[in-house]
N, C-alpha and C positions, 0 to 999 in steps of 0.2 A: 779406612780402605785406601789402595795408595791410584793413583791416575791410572797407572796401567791394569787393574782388575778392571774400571770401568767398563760398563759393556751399553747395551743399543738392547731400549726396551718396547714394547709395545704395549700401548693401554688398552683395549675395548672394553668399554661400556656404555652405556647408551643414557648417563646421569653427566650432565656436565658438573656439575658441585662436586661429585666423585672425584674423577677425573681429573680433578682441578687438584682437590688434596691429596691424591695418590702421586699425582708432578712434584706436588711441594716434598713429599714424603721422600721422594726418590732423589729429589733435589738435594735436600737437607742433609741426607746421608752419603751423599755422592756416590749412590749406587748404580747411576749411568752416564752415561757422556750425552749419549742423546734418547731422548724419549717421544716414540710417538702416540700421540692421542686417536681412537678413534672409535667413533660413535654410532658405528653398525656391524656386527660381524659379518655382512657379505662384503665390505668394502675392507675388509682386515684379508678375509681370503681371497679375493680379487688384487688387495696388494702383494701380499705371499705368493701367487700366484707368477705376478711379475716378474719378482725382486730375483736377482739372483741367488746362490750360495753364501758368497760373501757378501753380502749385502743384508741378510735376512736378519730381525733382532735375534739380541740373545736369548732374551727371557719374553715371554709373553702374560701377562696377567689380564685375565680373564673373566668377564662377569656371564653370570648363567642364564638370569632373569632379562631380555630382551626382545622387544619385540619383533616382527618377521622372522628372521633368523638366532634364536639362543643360541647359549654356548655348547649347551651337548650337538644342536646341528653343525657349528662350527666344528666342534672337534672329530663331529663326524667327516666333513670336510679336509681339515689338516688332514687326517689319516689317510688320505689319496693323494698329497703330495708326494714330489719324490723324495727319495730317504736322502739323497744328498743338503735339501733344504731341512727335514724332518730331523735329522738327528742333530744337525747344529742349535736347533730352540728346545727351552725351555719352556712346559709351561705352567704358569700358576693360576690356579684358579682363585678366585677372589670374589665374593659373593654373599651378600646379603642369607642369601639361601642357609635356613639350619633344616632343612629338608635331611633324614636320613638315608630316604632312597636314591637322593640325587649325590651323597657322602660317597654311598656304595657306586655307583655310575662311576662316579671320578675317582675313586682309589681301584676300580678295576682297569680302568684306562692307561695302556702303558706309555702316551704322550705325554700324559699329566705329571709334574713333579708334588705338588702338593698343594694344597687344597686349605684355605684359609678363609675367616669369616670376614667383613667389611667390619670399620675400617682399617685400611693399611697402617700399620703404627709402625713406630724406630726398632720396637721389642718383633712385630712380625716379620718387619724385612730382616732383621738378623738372622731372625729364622731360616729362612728363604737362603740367605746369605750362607748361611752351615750349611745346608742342602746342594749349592750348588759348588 
């Protein structure tokens, strides 16, 4: 992948050991320039909230299982952002979760780009990589 696809990711999950090899992953493959980590989804929507347009990550990877706020409240959340911050992110879910019903939650979700099991590998992010 050449420097200029690089794009501005965002982590939430609430596992630092995750978190920690999803950077390396992301690292490895130079699939972003810069990556943010972070370890509660109100504090992910409270930054989106902020950020401007341009400013917003590209891609967002997402974990489900959280405590206080998960990721289905989260992305009930994103979905009242404005569409000008909405439609510039990506998001992937990334999730321990092999829950069926929370499969179907997230493939009806029209935020969602795709939906993947932990952990992140070289063979997943390509995936992700074709998708977007």
């Amino acid at each position: 992948m050449s420097i200029e696809d690089r794009r501005k990711v965002m982590l939430i999950d609430d596992n630092e050991i995750d978190l920690f090899i999803n950077q390396k992953v992301l690292e490895f493959n130079n699939f972003a320039s810069e990556v943010t980590s972070v370890m509660a989804a109100q504090i992910a929507i409270d930054k989106l909230r902020s950020l401007t347009s341009e400013s917003v990550p590209d891609v967002i990877f997402l974990d489900l299982n959280m405590p206080v706020v998960d990721g289905f409240k989260f992305l009930y959340e994103f979905s009242l952002l404005d569409d000008c911050v909405k439609s510039r992110i990506k998001i992937v879910v990334l999730t321990s979760s092999d829950n069926f019903k929370d499969k179907e939650k997230v493939a009806a979700n029209p935020d969602v780009l795709t939906y993947i099991s932990k952990p992140l590998t070289d063979d997943k992010l390509a995936e992700v990589q074709l998708l977007l």
